[in-house]
C-alpha angles and dihedrals in degrees: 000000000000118000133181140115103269108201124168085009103222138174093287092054090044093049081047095052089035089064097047091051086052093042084055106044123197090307101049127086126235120230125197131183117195116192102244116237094268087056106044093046084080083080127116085233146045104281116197116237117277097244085064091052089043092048088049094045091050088050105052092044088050086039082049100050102225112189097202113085110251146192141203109213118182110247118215099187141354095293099042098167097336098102090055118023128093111252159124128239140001126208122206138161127247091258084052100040088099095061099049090050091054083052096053094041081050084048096060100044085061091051102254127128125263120252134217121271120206115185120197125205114266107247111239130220129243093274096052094263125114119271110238142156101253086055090057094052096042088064095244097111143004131231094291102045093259108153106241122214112276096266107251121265 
């Protein structure tokens, strides 16, 4: 399992969903949670519908050729199936590592097993700094982490 919102989807969110594909092999299943509209509008920036990230998602793991079956489930909150479903692995960033502890501690109070976390590096921009999508939206960096010029007074 990975979750997020994805938008805009940049290097950080594909080395995310990269690793999850890995973690599964050809006979896994991916599982992706993707914070519904009424979640992800507690973000600090526009966020585009969830039926556009979805449609971007879907393109860049078709456009990847991932050979392990996948799915893309709406996540409500910060949980979304994870507290209940039968599964591996989840895969989180660093920024992300505290929620999937507090699955698995929540897990384990409902009586089901712990799973596996596997945490990636966050991928840094070209000035050292992580790329993320408040960056992006600020102005300060595109998809890949490339510094954009200061936006003109």
């Amino acid at each position: 399992m990975v979750g997020g919102t994805f938008d805009p989807l940049h290097d950080g969110h594909k080395r995310l969903i990269s690793r999850s594909f890995e973690i599964a092999g050809k006979d896994g299943l991916v599982v992706i949670g993707l914070t519904t509209d009424s979640f992800a509008s507690k973000k600090s920036h526009p966020i585009q519908s969830f039926d556009g990230r979805r449609a971007d998602l879907t393109d860049f793991i078709l456009q990847s050729r991932y050979s392990a079956p996948w799915v893309v489930e709406p996540l409500q909150d910060r949980f979304g199936s994870a507290l209940d479903a039968d599964f591996d692995a989840i895969v989180v960033s660093e920024e992300t590592l505290p929620v999937a502890m507090e699955i698995n501690r929540l897990r384990k109070e409902r009586g089901c097993r712990k799973v596996d976390i596997h945490q990636i590096s966050c991928v840094l921009a070209e000035d050292g700094r992580w790329i993320s999508s408040t960056r992006i939206y600020k102005g300060e960096i595109d998809i890949h982490g490339h510094v954009l010029p200061e936006k003109q007074a």
